[in-house]
N, C-alpha and C positions, 0 to 999 in steps of 0.2 A: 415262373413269371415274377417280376418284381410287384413292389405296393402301386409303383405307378402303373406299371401294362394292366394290372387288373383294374386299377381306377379307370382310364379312359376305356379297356373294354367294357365294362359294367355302366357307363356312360352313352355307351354308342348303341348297346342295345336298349337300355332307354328311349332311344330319339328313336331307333330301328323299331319299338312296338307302337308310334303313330303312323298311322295311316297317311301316305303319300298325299291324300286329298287334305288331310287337316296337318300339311306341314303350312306353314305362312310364305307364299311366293317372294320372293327377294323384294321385288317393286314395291310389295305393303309394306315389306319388315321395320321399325320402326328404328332409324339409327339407334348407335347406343349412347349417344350424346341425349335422344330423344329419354328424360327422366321421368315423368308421369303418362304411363301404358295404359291406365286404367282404363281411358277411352278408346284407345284400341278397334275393341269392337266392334262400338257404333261406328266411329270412323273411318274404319277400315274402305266398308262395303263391302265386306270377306263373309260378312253374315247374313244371314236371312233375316227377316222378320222376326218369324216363328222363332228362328234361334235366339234372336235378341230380347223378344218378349219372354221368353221361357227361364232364360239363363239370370232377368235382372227381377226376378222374382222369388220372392221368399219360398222358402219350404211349405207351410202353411198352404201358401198361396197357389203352391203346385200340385201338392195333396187334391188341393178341391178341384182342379181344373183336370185333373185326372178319374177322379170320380166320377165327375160332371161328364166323364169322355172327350170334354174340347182336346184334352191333350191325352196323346198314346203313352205309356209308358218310355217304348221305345223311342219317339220323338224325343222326351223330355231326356233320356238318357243319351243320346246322339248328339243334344245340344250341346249338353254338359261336358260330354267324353271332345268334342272339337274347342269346345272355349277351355277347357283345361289343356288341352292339350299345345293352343295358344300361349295361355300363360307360363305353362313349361320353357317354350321357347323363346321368352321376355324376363321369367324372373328365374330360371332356376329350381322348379318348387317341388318336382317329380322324381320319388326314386320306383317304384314299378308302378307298371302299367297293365290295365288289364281291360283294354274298351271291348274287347269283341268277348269274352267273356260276360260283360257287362251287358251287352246288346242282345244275348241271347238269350237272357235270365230275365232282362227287360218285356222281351215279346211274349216268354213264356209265362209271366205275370198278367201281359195282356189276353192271352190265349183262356186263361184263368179267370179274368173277367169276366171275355164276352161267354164263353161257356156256362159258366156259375152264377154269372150277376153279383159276385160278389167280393171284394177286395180281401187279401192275403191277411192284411193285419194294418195298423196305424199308418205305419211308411209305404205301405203300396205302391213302388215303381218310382220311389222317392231317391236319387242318387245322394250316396254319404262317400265321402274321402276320407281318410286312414292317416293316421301318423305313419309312420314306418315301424313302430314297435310294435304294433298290431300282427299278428301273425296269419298270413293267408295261406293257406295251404298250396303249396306249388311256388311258391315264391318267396324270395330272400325276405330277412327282417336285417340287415345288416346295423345300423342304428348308427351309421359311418366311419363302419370299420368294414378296410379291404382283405380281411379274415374270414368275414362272414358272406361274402360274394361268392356265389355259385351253391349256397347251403339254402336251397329254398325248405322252407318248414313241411312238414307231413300234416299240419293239423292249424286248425282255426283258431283263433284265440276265442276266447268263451264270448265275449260283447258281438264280435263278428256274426255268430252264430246268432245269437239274440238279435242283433238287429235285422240279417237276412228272415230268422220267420219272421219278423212284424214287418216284414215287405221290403225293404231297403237292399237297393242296388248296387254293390262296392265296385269299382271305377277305378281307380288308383289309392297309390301312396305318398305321403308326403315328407320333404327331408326333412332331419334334425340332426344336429351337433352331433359330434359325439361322444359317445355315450350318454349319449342327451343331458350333459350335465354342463351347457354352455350356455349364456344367454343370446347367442346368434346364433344361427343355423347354417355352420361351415365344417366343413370336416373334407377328411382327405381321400373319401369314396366320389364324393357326388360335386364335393366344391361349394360353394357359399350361394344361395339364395338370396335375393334381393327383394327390396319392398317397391312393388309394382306403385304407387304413387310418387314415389320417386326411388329411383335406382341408385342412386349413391348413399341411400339411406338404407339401416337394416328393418326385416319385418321380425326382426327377434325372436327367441329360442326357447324352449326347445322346440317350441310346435311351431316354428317360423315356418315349413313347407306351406303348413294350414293356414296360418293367418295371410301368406300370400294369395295364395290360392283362391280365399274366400273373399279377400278384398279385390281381387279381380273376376269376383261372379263367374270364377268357372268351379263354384261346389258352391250347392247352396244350403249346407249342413257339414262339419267338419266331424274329428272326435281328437283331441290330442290329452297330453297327460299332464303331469304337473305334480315337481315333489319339490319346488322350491322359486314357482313362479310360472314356470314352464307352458300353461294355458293364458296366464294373466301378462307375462311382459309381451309378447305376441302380438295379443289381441289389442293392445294400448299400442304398440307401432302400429298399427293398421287402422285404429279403428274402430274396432268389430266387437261382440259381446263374447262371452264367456264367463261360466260357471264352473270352479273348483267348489265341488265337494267333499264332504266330511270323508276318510276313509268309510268301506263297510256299505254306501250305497249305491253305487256302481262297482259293477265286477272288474277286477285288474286282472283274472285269470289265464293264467298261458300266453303270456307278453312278453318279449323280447326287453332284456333290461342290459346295460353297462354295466350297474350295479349288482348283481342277481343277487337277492337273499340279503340285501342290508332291509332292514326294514326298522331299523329308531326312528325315521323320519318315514311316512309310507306315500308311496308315487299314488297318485289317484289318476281317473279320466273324466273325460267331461264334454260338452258339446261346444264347437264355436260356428257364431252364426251372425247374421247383419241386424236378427231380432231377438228383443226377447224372447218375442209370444215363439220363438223357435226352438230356443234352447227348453220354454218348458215344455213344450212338444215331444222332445227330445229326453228330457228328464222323465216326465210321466212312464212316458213307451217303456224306457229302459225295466223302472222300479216296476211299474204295472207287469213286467213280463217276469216277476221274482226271482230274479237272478240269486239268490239265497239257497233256491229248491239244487243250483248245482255248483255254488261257487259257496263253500262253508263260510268264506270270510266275509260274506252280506251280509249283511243286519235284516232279518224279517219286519220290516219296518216301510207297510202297503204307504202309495202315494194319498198324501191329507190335505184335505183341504182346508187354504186358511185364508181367512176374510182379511184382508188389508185394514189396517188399522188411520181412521182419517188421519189422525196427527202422531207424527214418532218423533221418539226422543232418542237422537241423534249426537253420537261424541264425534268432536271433529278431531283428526290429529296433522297440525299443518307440517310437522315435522319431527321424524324418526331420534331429532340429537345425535345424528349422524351424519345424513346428507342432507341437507333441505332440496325441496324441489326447484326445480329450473323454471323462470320465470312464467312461461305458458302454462307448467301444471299450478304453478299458485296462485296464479291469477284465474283458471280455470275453477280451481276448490273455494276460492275467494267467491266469483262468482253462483257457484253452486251452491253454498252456505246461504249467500242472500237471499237466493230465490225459495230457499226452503225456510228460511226467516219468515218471509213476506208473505210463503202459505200456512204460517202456525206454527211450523213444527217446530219443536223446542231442542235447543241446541247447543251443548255442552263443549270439554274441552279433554281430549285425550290424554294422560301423561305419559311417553314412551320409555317409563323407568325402567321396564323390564327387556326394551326393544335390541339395546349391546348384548343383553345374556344371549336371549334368544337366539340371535347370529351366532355368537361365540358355536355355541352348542349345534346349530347347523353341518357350519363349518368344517366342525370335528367330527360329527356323525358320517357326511361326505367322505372324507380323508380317515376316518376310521380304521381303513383294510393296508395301511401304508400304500393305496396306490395298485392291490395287488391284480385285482379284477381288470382296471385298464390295460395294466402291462400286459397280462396274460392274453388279451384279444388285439393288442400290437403286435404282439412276439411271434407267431408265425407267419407274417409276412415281413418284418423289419419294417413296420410302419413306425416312420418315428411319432415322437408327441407331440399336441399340435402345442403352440406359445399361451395358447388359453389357457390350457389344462397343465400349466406348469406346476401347482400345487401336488398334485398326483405324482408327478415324479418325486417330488422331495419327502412327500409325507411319510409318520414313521407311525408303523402297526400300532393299536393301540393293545390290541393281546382281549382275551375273553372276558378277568376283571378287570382291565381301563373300561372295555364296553359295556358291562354290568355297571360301574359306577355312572358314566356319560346318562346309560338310560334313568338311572334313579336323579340325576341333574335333569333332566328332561322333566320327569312326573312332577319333579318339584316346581319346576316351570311351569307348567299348566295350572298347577294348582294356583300357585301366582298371579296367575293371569287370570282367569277367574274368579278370583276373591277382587281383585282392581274390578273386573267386570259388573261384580255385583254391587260394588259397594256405588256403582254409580247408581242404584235404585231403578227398578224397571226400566235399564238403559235396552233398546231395542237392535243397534246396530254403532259401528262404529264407519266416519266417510274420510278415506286418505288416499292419497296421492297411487293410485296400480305403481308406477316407476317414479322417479324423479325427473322422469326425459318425457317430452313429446315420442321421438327415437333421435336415433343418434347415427356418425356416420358408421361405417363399417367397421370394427375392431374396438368401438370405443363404448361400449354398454359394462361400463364395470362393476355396477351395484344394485345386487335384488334384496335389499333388506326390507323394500314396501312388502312385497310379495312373501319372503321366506321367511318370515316371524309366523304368517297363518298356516305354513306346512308344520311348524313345529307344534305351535296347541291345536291343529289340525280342526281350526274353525271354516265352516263355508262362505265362499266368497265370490264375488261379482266382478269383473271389471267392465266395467260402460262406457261409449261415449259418450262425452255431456254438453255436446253441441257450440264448445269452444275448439277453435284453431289457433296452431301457431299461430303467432305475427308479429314483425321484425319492428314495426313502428311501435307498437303496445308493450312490446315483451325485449327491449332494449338488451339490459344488463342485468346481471344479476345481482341480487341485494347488496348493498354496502356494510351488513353489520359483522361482525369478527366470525372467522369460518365457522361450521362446527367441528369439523375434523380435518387434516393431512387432505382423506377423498373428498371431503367439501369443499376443498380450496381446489382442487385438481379440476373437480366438476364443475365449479364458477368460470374457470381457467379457459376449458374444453367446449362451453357453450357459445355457440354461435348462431344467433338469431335470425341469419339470412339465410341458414343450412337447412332449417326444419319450419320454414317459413309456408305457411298455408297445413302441417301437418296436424291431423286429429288429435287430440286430447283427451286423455279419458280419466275415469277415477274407478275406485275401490269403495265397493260398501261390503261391510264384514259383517255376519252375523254369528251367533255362536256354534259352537258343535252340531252337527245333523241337523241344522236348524234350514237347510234347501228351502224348502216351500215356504218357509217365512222369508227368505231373504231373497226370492226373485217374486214375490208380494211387492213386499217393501221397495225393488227395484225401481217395481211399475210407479212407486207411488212417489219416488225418488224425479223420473222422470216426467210425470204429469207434473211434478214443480215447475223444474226444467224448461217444458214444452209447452206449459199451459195443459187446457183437456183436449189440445187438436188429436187426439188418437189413432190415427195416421201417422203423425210424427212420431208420438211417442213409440209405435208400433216398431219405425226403421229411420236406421241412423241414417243410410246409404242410399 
């Protein structure tokens, strides 16, 4: 078979694993002129009640009404397995599928209940979606390569396992680039994913299946990865929250990589969700289940707790010295600055001197192998390379000492970075722009230097939304003063204020090393600026 016959077959058995009853009848199906699907749902009258109250409700949220018995396990897993399986069929967002699996692991959690009186563990009947590198045993980890089609895995990735005891229901998987080293989620298995708020826009990469998926409330808890933005450009297209952490506190074990065995830069995972209070949900579960005792590279390092501090002293950075941000995030971090102004917190000014190394060094860690890991999972199908990934063809091996030296440029970087850190005096976090974009349209995302400076000193980080929307009246043009680089001018060039008009905006708070529990604190406290103390709000962006 060529690279194409196995794409559209790996494709059609896709659509082939939803249920005839949860395909979308032609009469509902939303043209494709039609760009924000999000309402879908309600709209439809494809859904029930039950479905609709289950599916736009937090994790958290579901937990209790699950305990509480208002909702079955199985119910809440039926809703989910039909609304995802809707948004499949609007954005693109599904590489396996697994709902009748799901439904039976769901009733047999309830079966467990009523028998016991007593829930499985934190997630009980709680449904979680998959990136695609996630490994499920019985089915492909392709990662969008038509190489890896038809090689379903013998074995669970280690997180998988951990979150099935603590009760969590796995459902599906979600696409990403490939080799997951793109900032949109298209590749030549599965085809390109769109962002269900609007479709001519992208929900960005690498964990774009995810952040689709969860911006259309059909997962109400994600997990995707992130080794140089990969969880944070996503979740800023959509919307939605997410947590990158430090290596070492969540397990990456037995995961399906592009890259296998680079590790100067290390891929982390993490949760994305519509709430904070979900991702810490999410964080505790993970660290509380010590994933240390079977994955060596965890840090024994039990979940702590930490008082939020009334006032934080906060370095703002409005710009990289690279790209500046696009008129809606600046005007967004402008905003956000204020409102934490106006509640005390005291508030400094970042300098990005070290921000060009730190790319540099990326960069070259990525394109390290001359390219050779891509090639090898192109080469036996004659899949060509995709225009994104063009660097990888050209790239030239750096050999054992180029790699030796790069890491010792690395160490020296962090150190760097850390001495700037401290010398701002019990500085608490740092707040910048997730991307330079709202999002952008399809092919046009070309710079994660917000995001890929915190893979390299492998600092933990946030990205939120902070309850600013594009808008085409407010956010005209962009600034008039001299570029800052070649991509600066290109970026000014490429934005278009009617294109990403009404889109979410989010920002970035960085905190330092292993510093999790202090920096989704700090979040909260980030966002009671933001929102006032309504706590409800501050609870859900969506």
């Amino acid at each position: 078979m060529t690279w194409q016959e196995i794409a559209q077959s790996k494709q059609e058995r896709t659509i082939s694993a939803i249920p005839s009853e949860w395909i979308i009848p032609n009469n509902l199906k939303p043209q494709d002129s039609h760009l924000d699907v999000t309402s879908f749902p309600r709209e439809s009258g494809w859904f029930t009640q039950e479905e609709l109250d289950i599916t736009e409700s937090d994790a958290t949220s579901i937990l209790a009404n699950i305990k509480s018995k208002s909702w079955s396990a199985e119910a809440v897993t039926r809703a989910f397995c039909k609304r995802a399986a809707a948004a499949h069929q609007l954005t693109n967002c599904l590489t396996e599928i697994f709902f009748t699996d799901a439904i039976r692991a769901a009733k047999s959690l309830d079966e467990h209940y009523s028998k016991t009186g007593q829930v499985t563990g934190p997630l009980h009947g709680l449904p979680i979606s998959l990136k695609d590198n996630f490994n499920v045993a019985g089915h492909d980890s392709t990662v969008g390569f038509t190489s890896l089609v038809n090689k379903p895995l013998p074995y669970n990735s280690t997180l998988v396992d951990l979150l099935e005891k603590a009760g969590a229901v796995r459902y599906c998987k979600t696409n990403v680039p490939t080799a997951m080293m793109i900032a949109e989620s298209v590749n030549n298995t599965f085809g390109r994913t769109v962002n269900p708020q609007n479709r001519n826009l992208t929900s960005g990469g690498s964990s774009g299946g995810e952040s689709a998926l969860i911006a259309f409330k059909g997962s109400p808890l994600g997990v995707g990865t992130d080794i140089g933005g990969s969880l944070r450009i996503p979740a800023a297209c959509t919307g939605i929250f997410t947590l990158r952490p430090s290596f070492g506190r969540f397990t990456t074990q037995r995961c399906t990589s592009g890259l296998a065995g680079q590790e100067a830069v290390n891929s982390v995972n993490g949760p994305m969700a519509r709430t904070l209070d979900d991702m810490i949900l999410f964080a505790k579960t993970v660290v509380d289940a010590q994933p240390w005792l079977v994955d060596p590279k965890c840090l024994p390092i039990p979940w702590r707790t930490v008082e939020p501090k009334p006032k934080l002293k906060i370095a703002v950075l409005w710009h990289d010295g690279i790209v500046a941000p696009t008129p809606p995030v600046a005007r967004a971090l402008r905003e956000t600055v204020d409102k934490l102004k106006q509640a005390g917190h005291e508030i400094v000014e970042w300098q990005p001197n070290l921000h060009p190394k730190a790319l540099d060094l990326l960069k070259r860690m990525f394109i390290a192998d001359g390219g050779k890991s891509v090639k090898a999972l192109l080469a036996p199908t004659g899949e060509p390379i995709r225009p994104e990934m063009a660097m990888y063809e050209t790239a030239e091996e750096l050999g054992t000492f180029g790699m030796w030296k790069l890491h010792l440029e690395r160490s020296d970087l962090q150190r760097q970075y850390l001495e700037q850190w401290t010398s701002y005096d019990a500085l608490d976090a740092i707040l910048c722009p997730t991307t330079p974009y709202a999002t952008v349209k399809h092919g046009d995302f070309k710079y994660v230097g917000y995001t890929g400076v915190y893979n390299v000193v492998d600092y933990s980080a946030v990205s939120f939304p902070c309850n600013v929307t594009a808008d085409q009246e407010k956010d005209q043009s962009a600034v008039q003063d001299q570029p800052l680089s070649d991509l600066d001018k290109e970026t000014r060039q490429d934005y278009q204020p009617a294109l990403v008009h009404g889109m979410p905006v989010s920002l970035q708070l960085v905190a330092r090393r292993l510093e999790e529990e202090k920096l989704l604190a700090m979040t909260k406290t980030v966002l009671q600026a933001i929102h006032g103390n309504d706590s409800a709000t501050v609870k859900s962006a969506l």
